[in-house]
ZAKE-421130 format. One record per residue (C-alpha): x, y, z. Coordinates in nm, 4 decimals, always signed. Layout:
<bados>
{bado {X,Y,Z}};
...
</bados>
This chain:
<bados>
{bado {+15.9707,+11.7039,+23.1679}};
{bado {+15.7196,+11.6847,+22.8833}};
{bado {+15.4029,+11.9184,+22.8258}};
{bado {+15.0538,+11.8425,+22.7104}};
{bado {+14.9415,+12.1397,+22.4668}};
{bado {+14.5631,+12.1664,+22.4856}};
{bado {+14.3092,+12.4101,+22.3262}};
{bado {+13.9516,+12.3937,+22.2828}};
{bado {+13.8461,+12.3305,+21.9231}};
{bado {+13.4832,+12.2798,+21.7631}};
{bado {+13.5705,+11.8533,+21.7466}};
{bado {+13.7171,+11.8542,+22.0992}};
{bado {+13.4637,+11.5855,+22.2950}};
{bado {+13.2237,+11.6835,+22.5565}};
{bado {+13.4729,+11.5919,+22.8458}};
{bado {+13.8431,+11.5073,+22.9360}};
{bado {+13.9943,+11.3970,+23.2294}};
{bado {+14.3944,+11.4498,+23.3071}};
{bado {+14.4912,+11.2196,+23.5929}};
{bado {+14.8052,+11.1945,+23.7844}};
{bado {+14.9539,+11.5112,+23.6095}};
{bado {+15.1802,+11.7943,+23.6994}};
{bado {+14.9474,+12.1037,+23.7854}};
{bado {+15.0805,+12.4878,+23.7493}};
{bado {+14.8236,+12.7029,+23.7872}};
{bado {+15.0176,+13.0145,+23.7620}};
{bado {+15.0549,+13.0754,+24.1174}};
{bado {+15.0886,+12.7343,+24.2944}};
{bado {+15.1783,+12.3356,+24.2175}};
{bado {+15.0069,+12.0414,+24.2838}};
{bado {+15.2719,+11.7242,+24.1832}};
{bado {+14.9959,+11.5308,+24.1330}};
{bado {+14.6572,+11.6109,+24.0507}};
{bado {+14.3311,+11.5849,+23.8478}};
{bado {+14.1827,+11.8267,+23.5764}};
{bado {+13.8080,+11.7866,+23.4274}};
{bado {+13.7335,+11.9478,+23.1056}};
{bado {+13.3720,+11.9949,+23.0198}};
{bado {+13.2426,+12.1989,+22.7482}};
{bado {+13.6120,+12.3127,+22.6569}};
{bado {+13.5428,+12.4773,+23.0307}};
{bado {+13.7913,+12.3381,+23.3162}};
{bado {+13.4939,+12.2034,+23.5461}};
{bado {+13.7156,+12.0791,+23.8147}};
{bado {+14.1167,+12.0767,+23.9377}};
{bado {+14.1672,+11.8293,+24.2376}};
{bado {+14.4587,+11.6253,+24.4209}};
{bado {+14.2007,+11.3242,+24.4213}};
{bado {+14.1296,+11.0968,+24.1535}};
{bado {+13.8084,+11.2256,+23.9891}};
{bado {+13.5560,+11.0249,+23.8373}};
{bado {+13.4748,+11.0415,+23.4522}};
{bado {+13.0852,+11.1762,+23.4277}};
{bado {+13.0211,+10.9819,+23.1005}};
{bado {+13.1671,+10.7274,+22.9401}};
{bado {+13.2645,+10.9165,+22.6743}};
{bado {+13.4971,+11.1009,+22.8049}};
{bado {+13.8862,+11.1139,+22.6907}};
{bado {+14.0964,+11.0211,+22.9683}};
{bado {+14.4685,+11.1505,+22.9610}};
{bado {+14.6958,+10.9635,+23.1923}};
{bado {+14.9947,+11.1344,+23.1841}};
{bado {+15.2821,+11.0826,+23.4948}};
{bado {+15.6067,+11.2812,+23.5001}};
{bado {+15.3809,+11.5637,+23.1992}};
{bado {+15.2855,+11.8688,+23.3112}};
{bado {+14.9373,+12.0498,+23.2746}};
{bado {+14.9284,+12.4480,+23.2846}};
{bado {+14.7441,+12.7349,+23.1363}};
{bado {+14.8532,+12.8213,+22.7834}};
{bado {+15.0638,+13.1106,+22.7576}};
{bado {+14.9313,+13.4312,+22.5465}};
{bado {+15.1798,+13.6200,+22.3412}};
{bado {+15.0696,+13.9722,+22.3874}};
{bado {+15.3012,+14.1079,+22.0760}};
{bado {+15.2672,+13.9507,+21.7678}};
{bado {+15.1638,+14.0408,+21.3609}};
{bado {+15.0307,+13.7025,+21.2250}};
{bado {+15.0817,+13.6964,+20.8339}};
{bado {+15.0112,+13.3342,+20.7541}};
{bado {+14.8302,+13.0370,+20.9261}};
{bado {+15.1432,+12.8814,+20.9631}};
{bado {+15.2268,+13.1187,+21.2571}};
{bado {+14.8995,+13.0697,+21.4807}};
{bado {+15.0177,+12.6914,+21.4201}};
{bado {+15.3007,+12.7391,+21.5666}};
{bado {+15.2583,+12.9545,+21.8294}};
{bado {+14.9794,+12.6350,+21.9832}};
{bado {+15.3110,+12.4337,+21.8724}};
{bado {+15.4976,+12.6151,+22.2014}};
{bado {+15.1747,+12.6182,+22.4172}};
{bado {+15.0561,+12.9248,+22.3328}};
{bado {+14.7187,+12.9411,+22.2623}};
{bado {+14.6317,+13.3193,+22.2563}};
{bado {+14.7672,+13.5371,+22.0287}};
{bado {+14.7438,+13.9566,+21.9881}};
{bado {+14.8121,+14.0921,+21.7213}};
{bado {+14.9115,+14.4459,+21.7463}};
{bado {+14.8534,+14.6059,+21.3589}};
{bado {+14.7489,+14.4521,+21.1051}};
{bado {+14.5258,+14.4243,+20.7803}};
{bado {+14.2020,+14.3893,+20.8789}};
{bado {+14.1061,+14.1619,+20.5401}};
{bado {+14.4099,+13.9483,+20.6667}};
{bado {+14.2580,+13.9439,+21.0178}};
{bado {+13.9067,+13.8452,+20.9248}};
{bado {+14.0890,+13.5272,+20.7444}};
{bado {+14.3248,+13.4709,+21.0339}};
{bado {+14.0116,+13.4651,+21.2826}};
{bado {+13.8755,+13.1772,+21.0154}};
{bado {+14.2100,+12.9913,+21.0806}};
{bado {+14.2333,+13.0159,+21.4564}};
{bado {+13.8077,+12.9468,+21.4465}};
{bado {+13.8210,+12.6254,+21.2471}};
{bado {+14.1632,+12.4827,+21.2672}};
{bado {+14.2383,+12.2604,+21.6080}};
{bado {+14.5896,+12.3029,+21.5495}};
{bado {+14.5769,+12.6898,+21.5477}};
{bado {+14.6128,+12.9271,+21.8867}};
{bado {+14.3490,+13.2012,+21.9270}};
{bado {+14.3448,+13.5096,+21.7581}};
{bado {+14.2817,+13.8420,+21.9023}};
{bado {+14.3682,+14.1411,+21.6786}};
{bado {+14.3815,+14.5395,+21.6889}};
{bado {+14.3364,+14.5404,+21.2818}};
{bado {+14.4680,+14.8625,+21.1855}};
{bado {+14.6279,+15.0786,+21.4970}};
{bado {+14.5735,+15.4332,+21.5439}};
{bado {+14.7943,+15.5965,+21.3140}};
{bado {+14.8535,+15.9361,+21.1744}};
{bado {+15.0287,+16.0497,+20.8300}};
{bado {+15.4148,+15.9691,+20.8191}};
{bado {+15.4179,+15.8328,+21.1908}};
{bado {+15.5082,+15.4914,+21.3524}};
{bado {+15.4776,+15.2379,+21.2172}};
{bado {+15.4821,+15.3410,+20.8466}};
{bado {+15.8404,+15.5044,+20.8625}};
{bado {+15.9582,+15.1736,+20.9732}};
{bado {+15.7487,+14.9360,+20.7522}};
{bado {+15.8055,+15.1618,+20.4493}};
{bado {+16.1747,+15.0861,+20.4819}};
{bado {+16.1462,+14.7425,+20.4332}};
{bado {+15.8903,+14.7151,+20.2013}};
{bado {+15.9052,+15.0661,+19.9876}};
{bado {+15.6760,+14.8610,+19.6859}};
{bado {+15.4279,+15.0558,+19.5051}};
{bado {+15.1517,+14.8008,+19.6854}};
{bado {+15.2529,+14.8289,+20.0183}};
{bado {+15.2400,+15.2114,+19.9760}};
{bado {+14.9124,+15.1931,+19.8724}};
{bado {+14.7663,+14.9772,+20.1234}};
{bado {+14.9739,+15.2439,+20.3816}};
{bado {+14.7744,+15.5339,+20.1616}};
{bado {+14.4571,+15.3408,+20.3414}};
{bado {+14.5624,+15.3589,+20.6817}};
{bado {+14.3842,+15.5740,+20.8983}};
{bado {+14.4992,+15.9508,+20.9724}};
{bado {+14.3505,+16.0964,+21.2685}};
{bado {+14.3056,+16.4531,+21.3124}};
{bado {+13.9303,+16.4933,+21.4470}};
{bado {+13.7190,+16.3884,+21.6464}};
{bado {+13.5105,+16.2898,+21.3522}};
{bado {+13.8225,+16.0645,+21.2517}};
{bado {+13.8145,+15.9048,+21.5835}};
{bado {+13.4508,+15.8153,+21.5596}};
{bado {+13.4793,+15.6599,+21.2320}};
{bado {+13.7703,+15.4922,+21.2893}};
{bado {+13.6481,+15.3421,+21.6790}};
{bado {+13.3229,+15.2336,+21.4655}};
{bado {+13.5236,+15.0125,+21.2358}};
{bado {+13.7718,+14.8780,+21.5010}};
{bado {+13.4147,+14.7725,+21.7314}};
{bado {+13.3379,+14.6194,+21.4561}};
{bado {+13.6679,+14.3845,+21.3568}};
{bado {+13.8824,+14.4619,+21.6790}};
{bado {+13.9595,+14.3846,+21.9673}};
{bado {+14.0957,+14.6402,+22.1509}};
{bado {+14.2768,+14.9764,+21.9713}};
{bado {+14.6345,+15.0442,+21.9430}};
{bado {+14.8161,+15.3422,+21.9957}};
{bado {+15.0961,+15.4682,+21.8651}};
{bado {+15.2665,+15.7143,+22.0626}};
{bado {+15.6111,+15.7453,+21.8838}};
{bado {+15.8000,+16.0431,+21.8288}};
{bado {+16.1453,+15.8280,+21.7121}};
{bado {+16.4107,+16.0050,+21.9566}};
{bado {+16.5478,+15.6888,+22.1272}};
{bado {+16.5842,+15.5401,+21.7693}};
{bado {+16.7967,+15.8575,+21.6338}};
{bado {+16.5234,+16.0150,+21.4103}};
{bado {+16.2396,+16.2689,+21.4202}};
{bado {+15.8597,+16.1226,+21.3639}};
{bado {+15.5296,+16.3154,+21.3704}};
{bado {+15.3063,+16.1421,+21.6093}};
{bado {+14.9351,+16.1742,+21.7756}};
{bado {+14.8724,+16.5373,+21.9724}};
{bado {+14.8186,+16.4245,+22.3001}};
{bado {+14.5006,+16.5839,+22.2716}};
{bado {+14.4413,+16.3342,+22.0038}};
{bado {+14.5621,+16.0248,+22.2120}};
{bado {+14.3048,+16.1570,+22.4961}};
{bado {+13.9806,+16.1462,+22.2699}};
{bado {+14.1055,+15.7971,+22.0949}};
{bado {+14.1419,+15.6586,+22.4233}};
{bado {+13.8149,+15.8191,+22.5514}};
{bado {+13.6375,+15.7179,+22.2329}};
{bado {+13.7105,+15.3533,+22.2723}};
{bado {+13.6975,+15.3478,+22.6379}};
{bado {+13.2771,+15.4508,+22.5817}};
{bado {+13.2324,+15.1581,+22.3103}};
{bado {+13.4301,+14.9036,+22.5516}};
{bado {+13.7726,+14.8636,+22.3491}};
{bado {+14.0593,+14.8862,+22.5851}};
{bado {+14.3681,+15.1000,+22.4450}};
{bado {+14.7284,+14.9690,+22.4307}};
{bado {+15.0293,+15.1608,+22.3245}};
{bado {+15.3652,+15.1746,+22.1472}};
{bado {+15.6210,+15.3871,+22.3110}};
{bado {+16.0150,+15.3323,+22.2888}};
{bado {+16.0387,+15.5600,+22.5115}};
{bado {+16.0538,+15.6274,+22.8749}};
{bado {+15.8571,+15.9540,+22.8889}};
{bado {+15.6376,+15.8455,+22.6212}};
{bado {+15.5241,+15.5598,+22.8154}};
{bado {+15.4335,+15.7699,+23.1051}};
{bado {+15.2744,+16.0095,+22.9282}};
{bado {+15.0433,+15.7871,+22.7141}};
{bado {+14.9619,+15.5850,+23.0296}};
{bado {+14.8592,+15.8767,+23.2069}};
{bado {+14.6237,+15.9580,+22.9427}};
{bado {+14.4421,+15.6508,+23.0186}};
{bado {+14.5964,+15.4260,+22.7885}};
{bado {+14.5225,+15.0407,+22.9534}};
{bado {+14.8586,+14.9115,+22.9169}};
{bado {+15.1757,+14.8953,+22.6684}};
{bado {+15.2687,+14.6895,+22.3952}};
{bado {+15.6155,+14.6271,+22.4940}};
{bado {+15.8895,+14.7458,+22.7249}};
{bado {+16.0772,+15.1073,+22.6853}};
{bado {+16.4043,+15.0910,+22.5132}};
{bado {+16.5763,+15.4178,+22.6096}};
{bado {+16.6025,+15.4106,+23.0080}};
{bado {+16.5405,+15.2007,+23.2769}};
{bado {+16.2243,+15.2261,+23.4450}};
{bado {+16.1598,+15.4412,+23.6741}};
{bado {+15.8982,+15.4945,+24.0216}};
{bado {+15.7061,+15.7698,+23.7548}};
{bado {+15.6566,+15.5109,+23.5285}};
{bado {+15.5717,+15.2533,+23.8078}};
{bado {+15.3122,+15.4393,+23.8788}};
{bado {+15.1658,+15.5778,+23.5566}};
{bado {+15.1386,+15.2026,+23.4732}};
{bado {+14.9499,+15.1424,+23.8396}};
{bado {+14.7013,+15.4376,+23.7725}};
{bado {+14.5080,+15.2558,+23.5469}};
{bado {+14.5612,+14.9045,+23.6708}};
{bado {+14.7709,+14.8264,+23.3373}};
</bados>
């Protein structure tokens, strides 16, 4: 069955009309429906045949094609415009990117801003990191160049709370939300400095009072639960060491993550 990939872009028309299409809404089908766009908005979903409110408005007739939300990837490091491309390529028209430069960012927002073929962009820009922790260690290995290590060197290392202020100004300023690292390497077979929790408390608290929600990397089980329970909004990905567990169930329900 084919797909209709749609995303608003700033030459999409004032209106479109889907008719006789496929409709998942997430929850619930309707075999055959109707869909008005206005605005880039969705201004109407019916099973009835809806009338175009100008004439020029785009109609897509499309039998036996499917209409749905477009997916987001809630995982990704974007390093070229090729990938936002690609990702609207597979329907997904949201993107997060979980650590990156924020230089690279501000040019990737450009991308996904003015390019129709491009998904969305939302972006942590650089995560919460400390001195020799996750995700340097890793990184490092794959890329020990003299310029990566210096644009590491750059990458912020908090240890105060006036660390945390400056560096929750900067991501309110080029972020979207924050990212945590809370990574001490022990499922992986090696030994990592990470964030106090004390520290992980105050960057989450921080954030939390200038609106940027706070999501986490933790490998591991009781890492999860303990960076969720220090009001961390969600994770980045799943635990790798055990399977989940009612504790971490819960820590994740706490805070509605």
């Amino acid at each position: 069955m084919g797909s209709i990939p749609v995303a608003g872009t700033p030459s999409m028309p004032a209106s479109l009309l889907f008719q006789n299409v496929r409709i998942f809404d997430g929850l619930d089908e309707i075999p055959n429906g109707y869909v008005l766009v206005r605005d880039g908005v969705i201004a109407d979903v019916s099973t009835q045949p809806l009338p175009p409110p100008d004439a020029s408005t785009i109609l897509i007739n499309e039998p036996g094609h499917t209409l749905m939300p477009g997916f987001i990837d809630g995982h990704v490091h974007v390093y070229e415009a090729a990938a936002l491309r690609q990702s609207l390529q597979f329907g997904v028209t949201t993107v997060c990117d979980m650590h990156n430069e924020p230089l690279l960012m501000s040019k990737m927002r450009r991308v996904a801003a003015d390019d129709g073929d491009a998904a969305d962009l939302k972006a942590a820009c650089h995560g919460a990191t400390i001195d020799g922790g996750w995700p340097a260690a890793l990184l490092l290995t794959h890329d020990p160049s003299p310029e990566f290590r210096e644009a590491v060197k750059k990458w912020p290392d908090l240890k105060t709370q006036a660390d945390i202020d400056a560096f929750v100004k900067l991501r309110k300023a080029d972020a979207d939300f924050v990212k945590l690292f809370h990574e001490d390497g022990k499922c992986l077979g090696v030994d990592l400095p990470r964030p106090s929790m004390e520290i992980q408390r105050m960057v989450i608290e921080t954030a939390h009072k200038n609106g940027l929600p706070c999501f986490a990397h933790a490998f591991g089980l009781q890492s999860a639960i303990e960076i969720l329970n220090a009001g961390a909004d969600g994770t980045a990905h799943t635990i790798v060491d055990y399977p989940p567990t009612a504790e971490l169930i819960d820590a994740y329900k706490k805070n509605n993550a």
